[in-house]
C-alpha positions in Angstrom: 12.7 -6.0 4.2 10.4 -9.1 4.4 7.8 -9.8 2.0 4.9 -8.3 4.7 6.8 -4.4 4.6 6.9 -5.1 0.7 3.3 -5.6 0.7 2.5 -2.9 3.1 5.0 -0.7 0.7 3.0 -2.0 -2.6 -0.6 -1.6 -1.1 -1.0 -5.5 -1.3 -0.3 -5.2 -4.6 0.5 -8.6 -6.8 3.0 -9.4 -9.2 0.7 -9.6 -11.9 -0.7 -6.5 -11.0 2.4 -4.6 -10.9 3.5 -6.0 -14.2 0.4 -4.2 -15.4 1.4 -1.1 -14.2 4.6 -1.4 -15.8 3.1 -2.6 -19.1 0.5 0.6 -18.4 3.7 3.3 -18.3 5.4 1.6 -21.1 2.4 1.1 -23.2 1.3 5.3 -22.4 4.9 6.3 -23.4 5.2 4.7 -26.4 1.6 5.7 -27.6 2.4 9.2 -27.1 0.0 9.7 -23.8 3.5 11.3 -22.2 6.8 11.2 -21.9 8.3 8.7 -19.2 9.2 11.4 -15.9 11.5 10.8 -13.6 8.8 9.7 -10.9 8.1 7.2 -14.0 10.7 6.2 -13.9 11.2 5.8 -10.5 7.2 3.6 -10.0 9.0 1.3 -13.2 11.8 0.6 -11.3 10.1 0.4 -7.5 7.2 -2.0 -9.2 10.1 -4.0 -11.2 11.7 -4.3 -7.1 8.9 -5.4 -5.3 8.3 -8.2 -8.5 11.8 -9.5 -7.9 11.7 -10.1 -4.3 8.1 -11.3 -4.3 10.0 -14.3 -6.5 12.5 -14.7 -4.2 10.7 -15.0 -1.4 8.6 -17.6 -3.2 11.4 -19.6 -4.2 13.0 -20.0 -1.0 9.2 -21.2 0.5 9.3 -24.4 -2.3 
């Protein structure tokens, strides 16, 4: 999967706005807002995913 599908998949979503959305589950779980789900779970790890190959594919353009 190349960085455009990961886009596509994400919405065109950037790095630093999927971080927020990670901070944003974290931050509701810990407060009490809810429990983390399984589908949670599943955004944390999909959002963590798209972050790490977003930075690969950056480092191999430098």
């Amino acid at each position: 999967m190349d960085l455009k599908d990961m886009r596509k998949m994400q919405g065109e979503r950037t790095e630093e706005e999927l971080l927020e959305k990670i901070d944003k589950i974290l931050d509701d779980a810990r407060d009490g807002h809810y429990s983390l789900t399984s589908q949670n779970l599943e955004d944390l790890c999909e959002a963590w995913e798209c972050i790490k190959h977003i930075r690969t594919v950056l480092a191999m353009d430098r």
